[in-house]
C-alpha positions as CSV (number, residue, x, y, z in Angstrom):
1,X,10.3,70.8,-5.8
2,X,11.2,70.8,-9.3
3,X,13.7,68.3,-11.0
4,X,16.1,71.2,-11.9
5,X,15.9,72.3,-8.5
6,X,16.7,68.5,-7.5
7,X,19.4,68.5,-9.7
8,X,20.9,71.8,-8.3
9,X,21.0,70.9,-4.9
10,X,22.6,67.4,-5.7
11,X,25.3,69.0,-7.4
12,X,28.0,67.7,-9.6
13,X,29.0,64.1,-10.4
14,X,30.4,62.4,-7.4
15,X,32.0,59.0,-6.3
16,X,28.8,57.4,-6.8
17,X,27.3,58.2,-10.2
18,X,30.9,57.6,-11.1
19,X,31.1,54.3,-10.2
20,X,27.1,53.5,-11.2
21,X,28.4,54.5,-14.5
22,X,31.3,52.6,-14.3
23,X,29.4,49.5,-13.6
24,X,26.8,50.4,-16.5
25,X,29.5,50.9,-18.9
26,X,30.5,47.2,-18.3
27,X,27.1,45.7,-19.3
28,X,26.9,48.2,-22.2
29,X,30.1,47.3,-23.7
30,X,28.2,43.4,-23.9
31,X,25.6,44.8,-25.7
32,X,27.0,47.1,-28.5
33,X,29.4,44.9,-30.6
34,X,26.4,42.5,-31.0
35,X,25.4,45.1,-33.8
36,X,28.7,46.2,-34.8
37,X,29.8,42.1,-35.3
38,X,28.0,41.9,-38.4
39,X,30.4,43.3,-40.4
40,X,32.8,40.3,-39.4
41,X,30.7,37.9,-39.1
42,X,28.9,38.4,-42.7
43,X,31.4,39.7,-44.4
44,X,31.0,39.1,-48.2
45,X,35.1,38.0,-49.4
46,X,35.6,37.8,-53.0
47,X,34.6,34.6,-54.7
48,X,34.0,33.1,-58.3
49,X,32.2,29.8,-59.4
50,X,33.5,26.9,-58.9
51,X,35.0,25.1,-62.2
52,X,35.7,21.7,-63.0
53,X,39.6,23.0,-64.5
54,X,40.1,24.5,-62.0
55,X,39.1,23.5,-58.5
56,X,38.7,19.7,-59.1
57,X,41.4,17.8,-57.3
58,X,41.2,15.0,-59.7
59,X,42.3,16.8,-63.0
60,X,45.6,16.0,-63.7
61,X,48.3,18.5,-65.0
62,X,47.8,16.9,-68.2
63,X,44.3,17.7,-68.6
64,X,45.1,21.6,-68.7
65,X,48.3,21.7,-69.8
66,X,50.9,23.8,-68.9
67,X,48.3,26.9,-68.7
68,X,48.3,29.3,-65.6
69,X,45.8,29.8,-63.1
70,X,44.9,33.3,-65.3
71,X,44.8,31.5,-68.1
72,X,42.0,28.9,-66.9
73,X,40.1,31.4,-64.9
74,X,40.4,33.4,-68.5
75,X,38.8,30.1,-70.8
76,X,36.4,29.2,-67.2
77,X,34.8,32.4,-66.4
78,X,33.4,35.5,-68.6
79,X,33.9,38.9,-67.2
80,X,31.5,41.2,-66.1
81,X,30.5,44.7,-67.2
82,X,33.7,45.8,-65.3
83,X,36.5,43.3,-67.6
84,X,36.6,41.6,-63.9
85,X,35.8,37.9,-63.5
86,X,32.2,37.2,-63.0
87,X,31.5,36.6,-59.4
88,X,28.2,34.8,-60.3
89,X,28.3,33.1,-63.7
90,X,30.5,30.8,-65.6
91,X,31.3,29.3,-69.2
92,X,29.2,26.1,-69.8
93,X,32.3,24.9,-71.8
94,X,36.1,25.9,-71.3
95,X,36.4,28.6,-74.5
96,X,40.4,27.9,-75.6
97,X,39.6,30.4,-78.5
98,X,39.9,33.1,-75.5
99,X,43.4,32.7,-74.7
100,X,44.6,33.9,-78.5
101,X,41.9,37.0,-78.5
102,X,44.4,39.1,-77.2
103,X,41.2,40.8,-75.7
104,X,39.1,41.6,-78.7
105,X,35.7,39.8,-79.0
106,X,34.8,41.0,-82.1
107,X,33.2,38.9,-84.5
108,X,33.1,36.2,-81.8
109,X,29.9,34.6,-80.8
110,X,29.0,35.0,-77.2
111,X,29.8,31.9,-75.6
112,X,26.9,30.0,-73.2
113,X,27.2,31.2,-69.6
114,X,24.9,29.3,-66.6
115,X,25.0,30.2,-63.1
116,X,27.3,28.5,-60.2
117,X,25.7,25.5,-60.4
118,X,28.5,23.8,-58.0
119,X,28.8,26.3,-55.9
120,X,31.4,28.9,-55.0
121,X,35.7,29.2,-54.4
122,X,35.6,31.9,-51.6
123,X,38.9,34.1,-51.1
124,X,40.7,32.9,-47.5
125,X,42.9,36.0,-47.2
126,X,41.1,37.8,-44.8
127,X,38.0,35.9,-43.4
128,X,38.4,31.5,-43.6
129,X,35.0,31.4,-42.9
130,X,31.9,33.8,-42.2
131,X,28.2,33.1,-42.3
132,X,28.4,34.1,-46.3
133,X,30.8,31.4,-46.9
134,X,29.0,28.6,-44.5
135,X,25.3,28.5,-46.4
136,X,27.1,30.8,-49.6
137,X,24.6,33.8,-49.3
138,X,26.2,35.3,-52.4
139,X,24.8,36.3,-55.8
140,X,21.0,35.4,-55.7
141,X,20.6,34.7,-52.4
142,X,22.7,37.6,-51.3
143,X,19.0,39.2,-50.2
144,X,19.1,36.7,-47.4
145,X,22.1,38.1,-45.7
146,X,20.0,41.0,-45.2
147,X,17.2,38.9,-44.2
148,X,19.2,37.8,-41.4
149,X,20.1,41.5,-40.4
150,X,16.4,42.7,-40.7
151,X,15.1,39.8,-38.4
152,X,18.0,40.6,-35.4
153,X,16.7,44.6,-35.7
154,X,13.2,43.1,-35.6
155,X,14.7,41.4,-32.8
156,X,15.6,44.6,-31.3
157,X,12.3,45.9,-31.9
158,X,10.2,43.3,-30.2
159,X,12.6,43.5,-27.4
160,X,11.9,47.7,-26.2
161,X,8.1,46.0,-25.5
162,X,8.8,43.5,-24.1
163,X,11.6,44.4,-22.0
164,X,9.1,47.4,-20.9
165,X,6.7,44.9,-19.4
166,X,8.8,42.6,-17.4
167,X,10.8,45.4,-16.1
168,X,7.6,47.3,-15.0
169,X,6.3,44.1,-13.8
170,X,9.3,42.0,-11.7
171,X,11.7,45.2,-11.4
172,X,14.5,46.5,-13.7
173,X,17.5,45.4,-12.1
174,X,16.4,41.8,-12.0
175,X,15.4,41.7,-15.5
176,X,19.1,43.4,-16.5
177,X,20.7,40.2,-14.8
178,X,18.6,37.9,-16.0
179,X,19.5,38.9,-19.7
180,X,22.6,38.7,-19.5
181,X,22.7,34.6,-19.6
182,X,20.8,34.5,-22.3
183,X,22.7,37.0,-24.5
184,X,25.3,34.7,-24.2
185,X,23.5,31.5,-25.0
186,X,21.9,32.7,-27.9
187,X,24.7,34.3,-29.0
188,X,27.1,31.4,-28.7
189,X,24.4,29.1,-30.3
190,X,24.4,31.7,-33.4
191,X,27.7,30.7,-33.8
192,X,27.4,26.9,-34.0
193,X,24.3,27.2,-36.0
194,X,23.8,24.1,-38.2
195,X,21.3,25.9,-40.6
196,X,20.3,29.4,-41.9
197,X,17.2,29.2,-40.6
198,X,18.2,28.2,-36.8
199,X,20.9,30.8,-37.3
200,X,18.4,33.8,-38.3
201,X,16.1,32.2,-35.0
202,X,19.0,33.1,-32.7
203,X,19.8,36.0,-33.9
204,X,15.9,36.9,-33.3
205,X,16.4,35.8,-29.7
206,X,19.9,37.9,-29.4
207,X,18.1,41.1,-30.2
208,X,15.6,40.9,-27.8
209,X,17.6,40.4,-25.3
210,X,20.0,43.1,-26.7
211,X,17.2,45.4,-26.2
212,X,16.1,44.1,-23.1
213,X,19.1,45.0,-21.1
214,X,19.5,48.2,-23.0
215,X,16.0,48.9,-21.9
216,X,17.0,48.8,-18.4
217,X,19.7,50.3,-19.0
218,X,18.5,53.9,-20.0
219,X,15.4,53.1,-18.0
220,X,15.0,55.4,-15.0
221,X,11.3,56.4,-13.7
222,X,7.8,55.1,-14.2
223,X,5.9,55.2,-16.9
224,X,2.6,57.0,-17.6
225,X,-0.1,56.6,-20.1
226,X,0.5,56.5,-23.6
227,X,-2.0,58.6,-24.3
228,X,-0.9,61.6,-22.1
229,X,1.5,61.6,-25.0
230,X,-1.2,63.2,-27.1
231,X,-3.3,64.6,-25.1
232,X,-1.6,68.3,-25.8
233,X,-0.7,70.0,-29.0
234,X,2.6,70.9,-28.3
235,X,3.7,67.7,-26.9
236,X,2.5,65.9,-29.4
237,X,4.1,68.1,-31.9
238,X,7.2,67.6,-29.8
239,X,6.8,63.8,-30.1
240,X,6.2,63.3,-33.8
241,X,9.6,65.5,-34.3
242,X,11.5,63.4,-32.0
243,X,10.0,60.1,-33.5
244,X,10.9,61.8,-37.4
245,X,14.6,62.6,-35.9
246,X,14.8,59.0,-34.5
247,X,13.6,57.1,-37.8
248,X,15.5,59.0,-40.1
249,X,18.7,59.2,-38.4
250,X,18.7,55.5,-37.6
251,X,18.4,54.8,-41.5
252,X,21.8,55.7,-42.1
253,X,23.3,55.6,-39.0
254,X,22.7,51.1,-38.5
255,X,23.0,51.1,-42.4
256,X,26.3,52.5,-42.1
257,X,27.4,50.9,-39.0
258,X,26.5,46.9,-39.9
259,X,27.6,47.4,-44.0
260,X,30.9,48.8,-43.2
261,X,32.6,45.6,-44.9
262,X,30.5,46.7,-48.1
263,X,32.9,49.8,-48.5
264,X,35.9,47.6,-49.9
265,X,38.0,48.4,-47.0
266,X,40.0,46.3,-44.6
267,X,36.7,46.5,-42.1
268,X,39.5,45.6,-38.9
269,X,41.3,48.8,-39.8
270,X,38.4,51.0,-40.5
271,X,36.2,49.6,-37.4
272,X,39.4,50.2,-35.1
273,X,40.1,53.9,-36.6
274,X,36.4,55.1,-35.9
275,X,36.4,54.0,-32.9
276,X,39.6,55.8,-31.7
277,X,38.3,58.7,-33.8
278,X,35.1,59.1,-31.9
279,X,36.9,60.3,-28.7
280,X,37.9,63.5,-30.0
281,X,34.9,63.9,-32.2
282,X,32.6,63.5,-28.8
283,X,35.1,66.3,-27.3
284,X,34.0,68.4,-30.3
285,X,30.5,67.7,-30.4
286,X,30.7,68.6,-26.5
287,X,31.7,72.4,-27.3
288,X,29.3,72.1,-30.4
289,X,26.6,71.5,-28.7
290,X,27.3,73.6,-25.6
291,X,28.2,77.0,-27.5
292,X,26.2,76.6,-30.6
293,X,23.3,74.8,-29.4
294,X,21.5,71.9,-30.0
295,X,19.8,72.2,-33.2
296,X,22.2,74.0,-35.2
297,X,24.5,71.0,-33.9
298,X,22.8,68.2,-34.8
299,X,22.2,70.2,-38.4
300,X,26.0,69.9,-39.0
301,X,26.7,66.4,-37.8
302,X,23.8,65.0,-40.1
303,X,24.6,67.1,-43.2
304,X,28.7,65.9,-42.2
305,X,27.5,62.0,-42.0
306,X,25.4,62.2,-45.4
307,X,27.9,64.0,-47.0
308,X,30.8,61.6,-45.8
309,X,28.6,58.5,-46.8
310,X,27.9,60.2,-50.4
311,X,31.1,61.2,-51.2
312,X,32.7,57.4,-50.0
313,X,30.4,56.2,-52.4
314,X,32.0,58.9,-55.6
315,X,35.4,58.8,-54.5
316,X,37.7,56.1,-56.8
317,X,38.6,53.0,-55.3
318,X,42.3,53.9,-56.0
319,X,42.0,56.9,-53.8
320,X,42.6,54.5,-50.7
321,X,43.9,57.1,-48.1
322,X,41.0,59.5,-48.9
323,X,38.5,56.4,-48.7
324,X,40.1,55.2,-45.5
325,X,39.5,59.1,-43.7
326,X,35.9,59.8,-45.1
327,X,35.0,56.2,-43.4
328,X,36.3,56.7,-40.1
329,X,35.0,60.1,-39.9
330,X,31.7,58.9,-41.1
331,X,31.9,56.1,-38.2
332,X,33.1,58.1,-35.7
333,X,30.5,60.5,-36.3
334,X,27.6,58.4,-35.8
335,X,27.9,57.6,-32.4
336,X,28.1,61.4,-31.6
337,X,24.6,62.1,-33.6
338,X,22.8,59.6,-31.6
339,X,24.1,61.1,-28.1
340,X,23.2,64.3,-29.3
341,X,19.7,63.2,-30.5
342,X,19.2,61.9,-26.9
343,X,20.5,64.6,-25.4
344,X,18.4,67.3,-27.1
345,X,15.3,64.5,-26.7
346,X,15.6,64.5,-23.1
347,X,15.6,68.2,-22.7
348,X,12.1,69.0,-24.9
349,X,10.1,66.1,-22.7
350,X,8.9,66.5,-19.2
351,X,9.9,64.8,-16.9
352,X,7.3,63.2,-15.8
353,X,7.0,61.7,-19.0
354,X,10.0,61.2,-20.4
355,X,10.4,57.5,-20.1
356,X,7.5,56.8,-21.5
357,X,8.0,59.7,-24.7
358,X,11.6,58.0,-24.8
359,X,10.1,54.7,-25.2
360,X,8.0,55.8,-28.1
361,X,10.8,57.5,-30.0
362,X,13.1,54.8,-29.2
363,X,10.6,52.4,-30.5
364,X,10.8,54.7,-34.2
365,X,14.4,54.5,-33.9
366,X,14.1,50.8,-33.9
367,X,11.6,50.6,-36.8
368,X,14.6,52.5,-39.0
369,X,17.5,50.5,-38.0
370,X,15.0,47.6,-39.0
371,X,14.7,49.4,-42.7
372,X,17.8,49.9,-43.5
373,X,19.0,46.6,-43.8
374,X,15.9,46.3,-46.0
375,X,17.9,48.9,-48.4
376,X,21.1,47.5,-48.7
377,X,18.9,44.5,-50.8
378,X,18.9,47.5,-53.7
379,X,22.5,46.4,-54.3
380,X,21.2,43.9,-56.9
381,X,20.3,46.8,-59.1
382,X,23.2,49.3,-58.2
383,X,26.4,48.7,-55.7
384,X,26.3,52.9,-54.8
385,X,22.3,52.8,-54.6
386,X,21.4,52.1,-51.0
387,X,24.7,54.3,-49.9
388,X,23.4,57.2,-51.7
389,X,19.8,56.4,-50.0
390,X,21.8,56.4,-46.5
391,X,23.7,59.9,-47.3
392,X,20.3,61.8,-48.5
393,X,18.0,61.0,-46.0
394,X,21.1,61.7,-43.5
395,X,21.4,65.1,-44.9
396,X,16.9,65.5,-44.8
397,X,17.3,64.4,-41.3
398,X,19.5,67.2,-40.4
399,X,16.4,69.9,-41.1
400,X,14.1,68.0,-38.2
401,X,15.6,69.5,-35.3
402,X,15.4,73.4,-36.7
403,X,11.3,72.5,-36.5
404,X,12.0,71.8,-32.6
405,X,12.9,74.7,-30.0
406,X,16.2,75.5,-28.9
407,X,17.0,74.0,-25.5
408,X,20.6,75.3,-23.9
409,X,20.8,76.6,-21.0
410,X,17.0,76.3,-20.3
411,X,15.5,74.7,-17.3
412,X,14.0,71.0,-18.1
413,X,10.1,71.2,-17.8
414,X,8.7,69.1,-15.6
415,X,5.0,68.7,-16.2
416,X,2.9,68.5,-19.6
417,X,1.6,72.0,-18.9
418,X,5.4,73.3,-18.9
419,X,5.7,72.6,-22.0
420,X,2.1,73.8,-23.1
421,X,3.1,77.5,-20.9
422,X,6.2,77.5,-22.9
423,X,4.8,77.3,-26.2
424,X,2.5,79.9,-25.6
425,X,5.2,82.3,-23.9
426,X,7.4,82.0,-27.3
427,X,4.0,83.1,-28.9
428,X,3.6,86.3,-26.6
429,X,7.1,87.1,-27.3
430,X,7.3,86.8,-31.0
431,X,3.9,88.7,-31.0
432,X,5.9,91.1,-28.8
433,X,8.7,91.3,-30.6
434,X,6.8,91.8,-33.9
435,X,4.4,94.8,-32.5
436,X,7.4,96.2,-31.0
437,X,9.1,96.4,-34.3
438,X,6.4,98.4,-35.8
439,X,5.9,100.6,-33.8
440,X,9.3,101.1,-33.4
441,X,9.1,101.8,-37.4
442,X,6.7,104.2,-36.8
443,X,7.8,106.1,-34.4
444,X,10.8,106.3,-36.2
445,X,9.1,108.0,-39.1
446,X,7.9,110.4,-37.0
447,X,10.8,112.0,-36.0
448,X,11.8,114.6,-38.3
449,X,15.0,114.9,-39.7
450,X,18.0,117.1,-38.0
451,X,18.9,120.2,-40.5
């Protein structure tokens, strides 16, 4: 019996599956903010270097003066390409001369600058303290906050193995508990790290076992040979599409989703607002994909993420309301292009080997949320260049799925050679339809005209 006809004479959704997914949903709710905490937890908050004027508690009014806090930051720190205060660099001396410039430098010799030899004085109004602030991963070792993002999707990566062995080996639902006490070991250890390096270690550890449950989690059937994969033209066509979909819409997506803080908006308000907003953008993606289809779907969500992301980047900062709705639409959309990238994923394999063709694109998923952590490190040469990285390949990604067939309201195959058959049957018919058309033409020339 086929698994369509299994499905048919199940029926609907019952009391069961709904409480199996109600139990489900409970672990998976453990597992996603582990991603989605990065954007507390590392947030970067505004800082400047630390000055002897001005943040030494030993300095007595009489050493500055009567002077404001403006007016020292003005004679402590030089401004940067914006006329902001330089996050990263200082004056060697205090320059008095400053404070009757009235904001010309002209015929003024640049004054010596050196980096933040003391260290940093980190803004308190939102975050008191976040891993930036604990080992100061600002200005030129910035790159290691990504470090520490790249090795949890590493992490993640090492994990989908892993957790595909031991669950094969000693049974899925005893590897799913048994994950769950060490997600919350390692991740409570992360935060009482003592060093970077311990930290970065744990947050290794917390993606494997992030992946590990989610593994189990999505897991459902046994798992045939790799190779079978490629055995076949079609299916292996099938499965280099899926992986290119996977990779490419990852990019953006976990490059959007753990540098939200790095879009200078309250990161509370804007997590909170996509969140709500992705109810009603699911509901909408439900009727897109069930009256459109799945391709020309998944076309429009991509090209409306990388155009979101692109045009967050352009719009002014003093455009606030606009910023604040192109960001929760960009994050509520997200969530819906991965669903739908499942979704049309688990349609095109056959079912007796979907697990394992799942496991493969979920393993090029993986390798792209790994990358784009790597990109964000571009901000040292350009704030907007990794964001306008994100929204392109967004927008390229959105051109895969036209390169895969059109699956609604068409039975799932269930065997390798269903999905060889069906590949040769859209042959015949566009053959068909092809021959029919010409001879259609020239039958039509044929007939003579009606005087």
């Amino acid at each position: 019996m086929a698994f369509q006809d299994l499905l048919n004479q199940v029926g609907s959704m019952g009391r069961y599956q709904m409480l199996q997914m109600a139990f489900l949903l409970i672990c998976n709710v453990m597992v996603v903010p582990h991603t989605v905490l990065e954007n507390f937890t590392a947030a970067i908050p505004g800082h400047r270097c630390w000055v002897h004027i001005l943040d030494n508690d030993t300095v007595s009014d009489s050493d500055s003066g009567t002077l404001s806090q403006d007016d020292l930051l003005r004679i402590s720190i030089p401004l940067d390409f914006n006329l902001r205060p330089d996050k990263c660099r200082r004056f060697v001396q205090p320059q008095w001369h400053l404070l009757h410039l009235n904001g010309t430098f002209s015929n003024v010799t640049e004054p010596d600058t050196e980096p933040c030899v003391d260290g940093w004085v980190y803004e308190q109004s939102t975050f008191l303290s976040t891993t930036v602030t604990e080992w100061d991963l600002v200005c030129g070792s910035q790159v290691l906050g990504s470090v520490a993002k790249f090795v949890f999707m590493i992490g993640i990566l090492v994990g989908a193995f892993l957790g595909g062995h031991l669950s094969d080996r000693f049974g899925r639902k005893l590897i799913l508990t048994c994950a769950l006490l060490p997600m919350a070991i390692t991740g409570t250890c992360a935060a009482l790290a003592p060093t970077f390096f311990i930290y970065c270690l744990l947050h290794f550890l917390k993606g494997v076992v992030r992946t590990t449950m989610r593994e189990e989690l999505e897991a459902t059937q046994t798992k045939p040979s790799l190779r079978d994969l490629f055995r076949t033209p079609n299916l292996r066509k099938r499965v280099f599409l899926l992986c290119l979909l996977r990779f490419t819409t990852s990019i953006p997506i976990f490059g959007f989703s753990i540098h939200l803080q790095h879009l200078k908006s309250n990161v509370f308000l804007m997590q909170c607002l996509s969140a709500v907003m992705s109810i009603p953008v699911c509901v909408a993606a439900v009727f897109l994909l069930n009256h459109i289809g799945r391709r020309i779907s998944q076309l429009f969500l991509c090209f409306l993420f990388g155009i979101t992301i692109l045009a967050t980047v352009f719009v002014p900062e003093e455009m606030r309301a606009l910023h604040a709705v192109l960001i929760t639409l960009a994050g509520a959309n997200y969530a819906v292009i991965t669903s739908s990238n499942m979704l049309h994923s688990n349609e095109l394999l056959p079912t007796v080997i979907r697990a394992t063709a799942l496991g493969v694109t979920g393993t090029a998923g993986n390798v792209g949320a790994a990358v784009a952590p790597v990109l964000m490190t571009l901000t040292i040469y350009s704030a907007s260049l990794p964001w306008i990285i994100y929204g392109v390949i967004s927008i390229l990604a959105g051109f895969v799925p036209l390169l895969l067939p059109e699956t609604k309201n068409k039975p799932l195959p269930d065997s390798i050679q269903d999905v060889e058959n069906e590949f040769v049957y859209t042959l015949m018919v566009f053959v068909v339809c092809v021959l029919g058309g010409k001879v259609q033409g020239i039958q039509m020339r044929k007939v003579p005209s009606s005087k």
